[in-house]
C-alpha positions as CSV (number, residue, x, y, z in Angstrom):
1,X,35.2,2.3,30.1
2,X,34.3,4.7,32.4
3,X,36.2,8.2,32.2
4,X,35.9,10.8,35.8
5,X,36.6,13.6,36.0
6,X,38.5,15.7,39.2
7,X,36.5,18.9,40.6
8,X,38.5,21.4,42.3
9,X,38.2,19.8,45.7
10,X,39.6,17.1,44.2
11,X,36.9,14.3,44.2
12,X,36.6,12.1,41.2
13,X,32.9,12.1,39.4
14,X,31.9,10.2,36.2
15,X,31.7,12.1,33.1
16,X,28.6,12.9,32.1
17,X,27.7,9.9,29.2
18,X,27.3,11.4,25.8
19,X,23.7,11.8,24.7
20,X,22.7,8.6,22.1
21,X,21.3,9.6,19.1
22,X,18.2,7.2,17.9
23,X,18.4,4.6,15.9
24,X,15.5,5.7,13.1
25,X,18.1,8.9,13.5
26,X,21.0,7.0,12.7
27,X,19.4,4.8,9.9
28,X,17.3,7.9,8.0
29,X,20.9,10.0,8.7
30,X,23.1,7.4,6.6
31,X,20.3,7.2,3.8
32,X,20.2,10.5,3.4
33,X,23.8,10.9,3.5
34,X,24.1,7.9,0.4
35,X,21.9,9.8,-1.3
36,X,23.3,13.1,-0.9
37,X,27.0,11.4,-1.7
38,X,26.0,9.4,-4.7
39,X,24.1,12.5,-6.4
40,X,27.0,15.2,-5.6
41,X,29.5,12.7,-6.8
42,X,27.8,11.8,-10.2
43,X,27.5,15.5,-11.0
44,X,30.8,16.5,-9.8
45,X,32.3,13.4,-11.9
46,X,30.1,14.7,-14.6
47,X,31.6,18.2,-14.9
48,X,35.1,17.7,-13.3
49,X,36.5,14.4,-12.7
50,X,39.1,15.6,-10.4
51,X,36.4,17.1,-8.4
52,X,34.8,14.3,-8.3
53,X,37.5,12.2,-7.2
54,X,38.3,14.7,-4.7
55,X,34.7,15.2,-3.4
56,X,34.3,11.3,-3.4
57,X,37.0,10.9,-1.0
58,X,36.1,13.7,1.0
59,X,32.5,12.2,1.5
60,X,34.1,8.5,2.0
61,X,36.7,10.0,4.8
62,X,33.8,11.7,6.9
63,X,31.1,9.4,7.2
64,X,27.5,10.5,7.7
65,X,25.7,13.4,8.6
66,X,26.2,11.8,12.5
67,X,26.9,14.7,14.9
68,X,30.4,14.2,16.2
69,X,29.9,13.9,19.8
70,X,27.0,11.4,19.7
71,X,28.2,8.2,20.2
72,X,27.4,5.6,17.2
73,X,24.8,2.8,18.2
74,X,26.8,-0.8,16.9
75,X,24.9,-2.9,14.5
76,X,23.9,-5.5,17.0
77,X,21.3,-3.0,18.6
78,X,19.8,-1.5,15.4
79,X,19.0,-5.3,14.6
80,X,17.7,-5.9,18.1
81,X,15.1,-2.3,17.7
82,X,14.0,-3.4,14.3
83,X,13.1,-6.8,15.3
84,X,11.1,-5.6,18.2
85,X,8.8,-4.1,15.4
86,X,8.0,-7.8,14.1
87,X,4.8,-9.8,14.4
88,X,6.7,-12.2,16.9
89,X,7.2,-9.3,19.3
90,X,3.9,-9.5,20.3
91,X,4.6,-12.8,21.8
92,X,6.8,-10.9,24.4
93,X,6.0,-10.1,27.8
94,X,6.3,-6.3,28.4
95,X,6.6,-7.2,32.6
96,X,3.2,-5.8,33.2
97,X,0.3,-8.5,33.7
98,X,-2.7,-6.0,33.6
99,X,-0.9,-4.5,30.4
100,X,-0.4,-8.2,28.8
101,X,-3.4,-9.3,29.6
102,X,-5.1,-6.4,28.4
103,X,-2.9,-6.0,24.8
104,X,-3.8,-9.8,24.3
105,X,-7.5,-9.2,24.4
106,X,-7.1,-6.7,22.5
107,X,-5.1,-7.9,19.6
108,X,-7.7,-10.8,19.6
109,X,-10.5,-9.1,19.5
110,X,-9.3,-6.8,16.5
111,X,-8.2,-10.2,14.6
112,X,-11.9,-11.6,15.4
113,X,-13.0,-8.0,14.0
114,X,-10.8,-8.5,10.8
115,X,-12.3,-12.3,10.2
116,X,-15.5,-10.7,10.6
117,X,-15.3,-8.5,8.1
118,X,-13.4,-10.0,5.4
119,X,-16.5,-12.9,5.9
120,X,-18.7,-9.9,5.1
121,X,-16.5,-8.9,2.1
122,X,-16.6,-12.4,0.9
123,X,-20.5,-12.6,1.3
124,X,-20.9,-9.3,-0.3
125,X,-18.8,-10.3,-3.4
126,X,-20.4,-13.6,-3.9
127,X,-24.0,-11.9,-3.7
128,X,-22.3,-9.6,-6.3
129,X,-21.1,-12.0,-8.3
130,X,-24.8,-14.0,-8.0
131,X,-26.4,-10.9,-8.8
132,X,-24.6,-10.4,-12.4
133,X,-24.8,-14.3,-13.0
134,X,-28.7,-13.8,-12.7
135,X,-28.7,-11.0,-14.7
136,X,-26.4,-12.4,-17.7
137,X,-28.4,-15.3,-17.8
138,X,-31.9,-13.7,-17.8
139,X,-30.5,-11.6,-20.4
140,X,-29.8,-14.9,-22.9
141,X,-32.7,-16.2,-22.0
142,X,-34.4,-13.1,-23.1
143,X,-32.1,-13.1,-26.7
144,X,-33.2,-16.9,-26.9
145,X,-36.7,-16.1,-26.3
146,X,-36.3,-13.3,-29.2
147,X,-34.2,-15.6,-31.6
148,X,-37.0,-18.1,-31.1
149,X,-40.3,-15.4,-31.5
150,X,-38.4,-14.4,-34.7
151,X,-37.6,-17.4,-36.3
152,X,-41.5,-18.7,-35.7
153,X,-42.6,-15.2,-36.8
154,X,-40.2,-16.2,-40.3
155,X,-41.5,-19.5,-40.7
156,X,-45.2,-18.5,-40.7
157,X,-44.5,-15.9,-43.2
């Protein structure tokens, strides 16, 4: 629905579209609106319950902290911007070749850079690991050796 609008001449022009306010907007907007409504209810229950009452429907009848003349994005949208920020939107063509083609190299070279490393981490934490084994058991041996020098020293006295 398109509305125009007459000038003084008396030719019809659009009216201008209403800014859109973004979605992260919208969706950090309405969580800080519940939790603006939730904690000013409580305490107004809390100290007055008709206040309370009052403020709850006062809160409930205006909404969020959306300015009035930005139009509301529907549901369907929000949806469709947060699932561009999942791992399968990668798989997605942005229209540019060069930039594919360039993001895809990329994104495999970091994940051969993140193999590499955790390999390293792994190495690192077994020659870790190796290296306390080693000394635990050189240390028993050592008590053994000391049980046993001990225990000949005993039996000769």
């Amino acid at each position: 629905m398109h509305a125009t609008m007459t000038t003084e001449r008396g030719f019809a022009r659009p009216a201008p579209a209403q800014p859109r306010m973004p979605v992260s907007v919208q969706i950090l907007s309405t969580l800080i609106y519940g939790a603006f409504a939730i904690t000013a209810v409580a305490l107004a229950f809390v100290h007055f319950w008709p206040a309370g009452v009052a403020l709850a429907a006062i809160l409930g009848w205006r909404g969020g902290f959306v300015p009035q003349n930005f139009t509301q994005v529907n549901a369907d949208e929000i949806v469709e911007q947060l699932r561009s920020l999942g791992p399968e939107a990668r798989e997605r063509t942005s229209g540019n070749a060069s930039f594919d083609a360039y993001r895809t190299d990329t994104l495999r070279r970091l994940e051969d850079e993140q193999h590499s490393f955790e390999t390293f981490l792994d190495r690192l934490r077994s020659a870790r690991d190796q290296r306390e084994f080693d000394t635990f058991m050189d240390e028993r041996a050592d008590r053994a050796r000391l049980a046993r020098s001990d225990a000949d020293a005993l039996a000769e006295a």
